[in-house]
C-alpha positions as CSV (number, residue, x, y, z in Angstrom):
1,X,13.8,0.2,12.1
2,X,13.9,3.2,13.6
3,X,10.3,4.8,15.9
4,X,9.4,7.4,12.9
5,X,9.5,3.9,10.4
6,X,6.6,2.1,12.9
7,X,4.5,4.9,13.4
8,X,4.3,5.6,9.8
9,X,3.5,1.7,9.1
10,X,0.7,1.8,11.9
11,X,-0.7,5.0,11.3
12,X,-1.0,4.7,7.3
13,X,-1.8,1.2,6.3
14,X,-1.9,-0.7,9.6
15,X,-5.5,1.7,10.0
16,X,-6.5,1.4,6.3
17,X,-5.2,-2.3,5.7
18,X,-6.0,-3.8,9.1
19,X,-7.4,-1.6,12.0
20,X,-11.0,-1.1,9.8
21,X,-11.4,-4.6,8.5
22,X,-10.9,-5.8,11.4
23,X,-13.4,-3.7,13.4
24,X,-16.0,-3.7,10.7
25,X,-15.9,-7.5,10.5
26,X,-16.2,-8.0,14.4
27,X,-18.9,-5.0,14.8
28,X,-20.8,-6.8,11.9
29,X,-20.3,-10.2,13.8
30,X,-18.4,-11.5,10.2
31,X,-15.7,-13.7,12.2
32,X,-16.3,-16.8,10.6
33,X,-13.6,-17.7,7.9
34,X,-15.7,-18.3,4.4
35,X,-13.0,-18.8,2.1
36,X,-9.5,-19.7,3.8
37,X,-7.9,-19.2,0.3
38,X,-8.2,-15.5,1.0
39,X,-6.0,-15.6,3.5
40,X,-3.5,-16.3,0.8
41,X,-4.0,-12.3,-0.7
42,X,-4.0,-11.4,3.0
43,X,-0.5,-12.9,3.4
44,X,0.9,-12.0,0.0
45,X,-0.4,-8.3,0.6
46,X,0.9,-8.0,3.4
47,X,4.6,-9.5,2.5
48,X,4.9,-7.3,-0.1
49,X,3.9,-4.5,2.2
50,X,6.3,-5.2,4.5
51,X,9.2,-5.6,1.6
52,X,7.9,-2.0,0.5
53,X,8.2,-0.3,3.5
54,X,11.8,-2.0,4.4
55,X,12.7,-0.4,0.9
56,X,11.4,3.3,1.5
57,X,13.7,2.7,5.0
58,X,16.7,1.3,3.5
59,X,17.2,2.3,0.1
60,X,14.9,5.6,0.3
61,X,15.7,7.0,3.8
62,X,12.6,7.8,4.7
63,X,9.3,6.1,5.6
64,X,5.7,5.6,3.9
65,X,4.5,8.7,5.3
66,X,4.1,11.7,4.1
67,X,5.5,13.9,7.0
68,X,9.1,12.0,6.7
69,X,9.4,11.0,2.8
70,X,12.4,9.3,1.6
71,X,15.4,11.9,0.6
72,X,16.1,9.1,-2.2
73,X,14.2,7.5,-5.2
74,X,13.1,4.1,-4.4
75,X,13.4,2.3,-7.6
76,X,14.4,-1.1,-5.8
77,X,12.3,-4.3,-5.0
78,X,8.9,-4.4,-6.2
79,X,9.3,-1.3,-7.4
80,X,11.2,-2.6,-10.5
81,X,7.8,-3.5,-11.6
82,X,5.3,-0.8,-10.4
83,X,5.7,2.5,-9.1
84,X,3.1,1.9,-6.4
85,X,3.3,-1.5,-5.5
86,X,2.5,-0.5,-1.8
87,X,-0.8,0.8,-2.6
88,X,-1.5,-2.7,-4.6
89,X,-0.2,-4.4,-1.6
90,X,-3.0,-2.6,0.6
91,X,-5.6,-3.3,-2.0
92,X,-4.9,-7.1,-2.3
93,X,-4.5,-7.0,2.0
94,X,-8.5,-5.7,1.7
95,X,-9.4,-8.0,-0.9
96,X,-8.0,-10.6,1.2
97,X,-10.4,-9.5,3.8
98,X,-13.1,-9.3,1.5
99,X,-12.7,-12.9,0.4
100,X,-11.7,-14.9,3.4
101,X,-15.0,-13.3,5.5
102,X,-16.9,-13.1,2.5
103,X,-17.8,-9.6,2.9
104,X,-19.5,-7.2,0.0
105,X,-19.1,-4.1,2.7
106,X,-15.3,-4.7,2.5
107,X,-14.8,-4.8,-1.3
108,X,-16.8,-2.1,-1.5
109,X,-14.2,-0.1,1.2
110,X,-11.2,-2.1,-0.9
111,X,-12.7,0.0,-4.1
112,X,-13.1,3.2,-2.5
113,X,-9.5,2.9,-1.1
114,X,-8.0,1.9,-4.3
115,X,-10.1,4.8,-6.4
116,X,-8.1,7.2,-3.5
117,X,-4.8,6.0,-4.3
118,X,-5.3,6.5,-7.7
119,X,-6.3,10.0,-7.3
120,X,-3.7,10.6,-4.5
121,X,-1.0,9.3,-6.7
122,X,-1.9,11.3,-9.9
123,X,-2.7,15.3,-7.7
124,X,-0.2,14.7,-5.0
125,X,2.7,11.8,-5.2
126,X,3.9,12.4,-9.0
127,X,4.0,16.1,-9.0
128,X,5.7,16.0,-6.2
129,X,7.7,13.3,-7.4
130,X,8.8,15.1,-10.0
131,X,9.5,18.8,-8.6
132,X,11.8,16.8,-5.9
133,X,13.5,13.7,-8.1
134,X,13.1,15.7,-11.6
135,X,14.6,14.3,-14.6
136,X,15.8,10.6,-12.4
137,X,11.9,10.5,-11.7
138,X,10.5,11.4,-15.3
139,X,13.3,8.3,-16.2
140,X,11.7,5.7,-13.7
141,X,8.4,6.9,-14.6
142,X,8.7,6.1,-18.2
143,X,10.8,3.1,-17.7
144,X,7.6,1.3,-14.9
145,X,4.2,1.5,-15.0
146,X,2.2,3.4,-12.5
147,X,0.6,0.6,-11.8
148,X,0.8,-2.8,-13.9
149,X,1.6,-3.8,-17.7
């Protein structure tokens, strides 16, 4: 993957997903594992992440980020199924975090970040979507959700 790929991936979610869990739980002295299942959505969130962001490279040719957007549709992998299923991954990463450390200060942050995607994805990502990928974008959109069934 190439530098532009990594530094998207860290910038965007490696901050929102892990950098500010991670330093609110230590700086709140939360380091104690509650409930290890959560570790689960921490794993699964961030496999699908990971899937997502190899997809934008490879089939999209492009990265996550908005300064170096894909020049193709990505309409492969998870996204089959949901038009967004990197900002679900990110949201299930901070629920994981929420649940394994038991933290209410997290979910709350996991909210706040999902309510921005949302609002991101409906002013910003589809118009744009659509002015760049036109009538191949108005096709995927009606053929998978924006976000689930």
């Amino acid at each position: 993957m190439s530098f532009r790929a990594l530094f998207a991936f860290l910038a965007l979610p490696g901050t929102v997903a892990f950098a500010v869990p991670a330093i609110w739980l230590w700086s709140c002295s939360r380091t104690k594992i509650v409930h290890p299942m959560g570790l689960l959505l921490l794993l699964a969130g961030s496999a699908a992440l990971l899937w997502c962001v190899r997809d934008f490279y490879f089939s999209g040719r492009g990265t996550l980020a908005p300064w170096s957007p894909p020049v193709r549709l990505v309409v492969v992998g998870l996204y089959r199924y949901t038009r967004n299923p990197m900002y679900i991954s990110v949201t299930i990463i901070l629920l994981g975090w929420a649940a394994t450390f038991c933290s209410a200060g997290i979910f709350l942050y996991a909210a706040g970040v999902a309510a921005a995607f949302h609002l991101r994805v409906v002013l910003a990502e589809e118009p744009w979507l659509a002015r760049t990928f036109g009538d191949e974008w108005q096709r995927y959109a009606k053929r998978v959700p924006r976000w689930f069934r």
